[in-house]
C-alpha positions as CSV (number, residue, x, y, z in Angstrom):
1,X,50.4,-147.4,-36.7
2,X,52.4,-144.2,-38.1
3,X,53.2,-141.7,-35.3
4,X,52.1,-138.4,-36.1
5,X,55.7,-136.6,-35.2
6,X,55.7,-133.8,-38.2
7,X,53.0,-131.7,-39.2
8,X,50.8,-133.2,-42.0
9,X,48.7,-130.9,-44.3
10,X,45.7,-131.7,-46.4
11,X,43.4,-129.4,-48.7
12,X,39.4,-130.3,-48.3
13,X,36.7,-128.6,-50.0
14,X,33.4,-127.6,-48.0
15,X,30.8,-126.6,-50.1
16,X,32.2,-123.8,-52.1
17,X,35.1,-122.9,-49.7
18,X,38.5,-124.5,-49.8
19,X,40.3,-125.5,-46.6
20,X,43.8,-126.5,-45.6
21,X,43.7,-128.7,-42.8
22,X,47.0,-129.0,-40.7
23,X,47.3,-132.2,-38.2
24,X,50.6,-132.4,-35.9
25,X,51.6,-133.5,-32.6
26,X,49.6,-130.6,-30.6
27,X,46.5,-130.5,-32.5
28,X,44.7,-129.5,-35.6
29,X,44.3,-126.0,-37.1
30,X,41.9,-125.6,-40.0
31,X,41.9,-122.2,-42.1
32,X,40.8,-121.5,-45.1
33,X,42.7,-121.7,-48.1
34,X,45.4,-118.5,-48.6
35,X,44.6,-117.5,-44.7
36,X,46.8,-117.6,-41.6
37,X,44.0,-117.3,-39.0
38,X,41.9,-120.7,-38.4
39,X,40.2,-122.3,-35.9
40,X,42.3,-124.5,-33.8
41,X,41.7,-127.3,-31.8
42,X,44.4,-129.3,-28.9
43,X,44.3,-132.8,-28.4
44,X,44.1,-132.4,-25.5
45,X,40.6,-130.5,-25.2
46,X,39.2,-133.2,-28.2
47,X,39.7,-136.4,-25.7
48,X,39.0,-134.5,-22.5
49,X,35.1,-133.8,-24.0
50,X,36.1,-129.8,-24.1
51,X,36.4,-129.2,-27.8
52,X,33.3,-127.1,-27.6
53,X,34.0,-124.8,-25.1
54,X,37.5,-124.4,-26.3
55,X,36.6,-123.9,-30.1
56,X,33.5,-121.3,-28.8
57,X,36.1,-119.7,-26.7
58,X,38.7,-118.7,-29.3
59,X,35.5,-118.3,-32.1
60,X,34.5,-115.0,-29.5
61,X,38.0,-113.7,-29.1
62,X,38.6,-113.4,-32.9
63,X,35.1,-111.7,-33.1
64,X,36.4,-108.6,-31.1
């Protein structure tokens, strides 16, 4: 298996929107395509069962 030790990006399409989708050693971001701001998501809070909360959690403190 191939350690993930540099950040590794890929563009996917979702529906009519295109996304970049960056993986590295911390996490994964996902924004779309030509934007800075993304939602991001730890390792960390994907294995421990809190990707919800954590992902609903940064989704309200962008929205203000």
């Amino acid at each position: 298996m191939t350690p993930l030790d540099k950040p590794l990006k890929r563009e996917v399409t979702v529906g009519d929107a295109t996304y970049t989708l960056a993986l590295d050693p911390n996490g994964l971001k996902l924004t779309e395509k030509g934007h800075r701001r993304g939602v991001e998501l730890l390792w960390k809070d994907l294995v421990s069962g809190d990707a919800a909360l954590a992902t609903a959690l940064q989704a309200s403190l962008e929205a203000k």
